[in-house]
C-alpha positions as CSV (number, residue, x, y, z in Angstrom):
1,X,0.0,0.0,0.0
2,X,1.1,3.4,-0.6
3,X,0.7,6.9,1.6
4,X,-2.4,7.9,-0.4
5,X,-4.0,4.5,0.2
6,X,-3.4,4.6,4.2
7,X,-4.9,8.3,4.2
8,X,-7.8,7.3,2.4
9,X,-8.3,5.0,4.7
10,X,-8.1,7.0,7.9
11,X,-10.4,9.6,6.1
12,X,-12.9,6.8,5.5
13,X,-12.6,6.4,9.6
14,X,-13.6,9.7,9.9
15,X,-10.2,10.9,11.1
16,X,-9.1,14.1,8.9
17,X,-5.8,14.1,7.1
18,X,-3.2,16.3,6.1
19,X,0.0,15.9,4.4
20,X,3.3,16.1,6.0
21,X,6.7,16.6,4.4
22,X,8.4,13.3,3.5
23,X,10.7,11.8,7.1
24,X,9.3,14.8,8.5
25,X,6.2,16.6,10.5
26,X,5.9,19.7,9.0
27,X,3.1,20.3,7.1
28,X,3.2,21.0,3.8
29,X,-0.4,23.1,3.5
30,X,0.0,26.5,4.4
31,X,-2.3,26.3,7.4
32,X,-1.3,22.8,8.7
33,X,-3.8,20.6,10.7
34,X,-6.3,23.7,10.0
35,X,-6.3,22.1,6.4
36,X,-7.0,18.4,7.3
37,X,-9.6,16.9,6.1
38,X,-11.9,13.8,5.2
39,X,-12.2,15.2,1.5
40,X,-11.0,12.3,-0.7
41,X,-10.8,14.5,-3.8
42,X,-8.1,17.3,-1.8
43,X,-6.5,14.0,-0.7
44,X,-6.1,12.6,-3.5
45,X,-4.9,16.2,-5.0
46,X,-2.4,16.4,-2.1
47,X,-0.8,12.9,-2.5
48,X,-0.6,13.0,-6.5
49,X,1.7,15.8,-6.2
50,X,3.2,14.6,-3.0
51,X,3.4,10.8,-3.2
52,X,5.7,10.2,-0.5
53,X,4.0,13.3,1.9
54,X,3.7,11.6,5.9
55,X,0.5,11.8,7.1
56,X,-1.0,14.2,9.9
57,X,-4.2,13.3,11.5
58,X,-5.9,16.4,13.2
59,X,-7.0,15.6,16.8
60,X,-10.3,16.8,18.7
61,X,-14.0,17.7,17.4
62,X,-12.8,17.0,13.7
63,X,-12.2,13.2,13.6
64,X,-14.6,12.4,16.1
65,X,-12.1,13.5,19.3
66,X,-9.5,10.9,18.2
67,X,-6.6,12.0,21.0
68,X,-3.7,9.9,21.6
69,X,-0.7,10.8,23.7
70,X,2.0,8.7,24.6
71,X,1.5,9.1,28.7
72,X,-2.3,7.8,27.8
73,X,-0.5,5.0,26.2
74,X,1.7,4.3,29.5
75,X,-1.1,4.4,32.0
76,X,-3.6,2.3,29.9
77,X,-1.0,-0.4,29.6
78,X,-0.5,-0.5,33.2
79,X,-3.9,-0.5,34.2
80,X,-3.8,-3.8,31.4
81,X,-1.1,-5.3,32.9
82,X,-2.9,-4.8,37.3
């Protein structure tokens, strides 16, 4: 699978994109997460012209208050592992 195919498919979750620059996470849009988006046309126009682009999910009210922190992460494993 390729970048595009893997955004698609978080935009399909409900989670909105945005494209990052290639090993990197700056945005390449000039507003950044402001820009993301479930659109699958302006995906699909972001990752034709930026094939390799790493993908940003925005957080909160847009994709449905996906939030994930590393810490969250930590705790929920150890309340796994009691």
């Amino acid at each position: 699978m390729q970048m595009i195919d893997y955004a698609l498919k978080y935009a399909q979750r409900g989670w909105a994109v945005f494209p990052l620059k290639e090993r990197d996470k700056s945005p390449i849009t000039a507003h950044g997460f402001i820009d993301a988006t479930t659109d699958t046309t302006q995906i699909k126009s972001w990752w034709v012209k930026h094939p390799n682009a790493n993908i940003g999910i925005a957080t909160g009210d847009i994709s449905g208050g996906l939030v994930r922190s590393r810490s969250e992460e930590r705790r929920v494993g150890k309340e796994c592992r009691s």
